[in-house]
Steps between C-alpha positions, in 0.01 A plus 500: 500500500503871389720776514506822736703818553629542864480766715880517423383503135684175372216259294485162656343161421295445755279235679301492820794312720700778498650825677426837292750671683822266464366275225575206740294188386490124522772262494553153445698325752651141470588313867830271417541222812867363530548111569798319415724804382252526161218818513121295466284790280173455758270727368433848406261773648379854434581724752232831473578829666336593819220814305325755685296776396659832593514874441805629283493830372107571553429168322384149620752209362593175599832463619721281681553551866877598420388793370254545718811516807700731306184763423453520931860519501563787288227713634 
């Protein structure tokens, strides 16, 4: 890990699974089955955002498609 200013100018931790414009990273994610009215804990699994390199503000960064939709949006 190591830390970054923004192009918004906040300083972030920072590793390589995640969006430099929203911050949006990995998450953990746990899959609970129901049988017999009690929750069974199956498993968990790290969900990773969907990254692309892109253009923002004359610079190439890797963001999440999200962002991505809004930038074509606004313009």
């Amino acid at each position: 890990m190591f830390s970054y200013i923004t192009l918004t100018g906040i300083l972030r931790q920072s590793n390589m699974k995640q969006c430099e414009i929203c911050g949006r990273g990995s998450i953990i994610r746990g899959k609970r089955v129901k049988l017999r009215g009690n929750y069974n804990p199956t498993g968990t699994s790290r969900k990773k955002p969907n990254l692309q390199k892109a253009f923002y503000k004359g610079e190439s960064v890797l963001s999440c498609t999200k962002c991505i939709k809004k930038q074509r949006k606004a313009k």
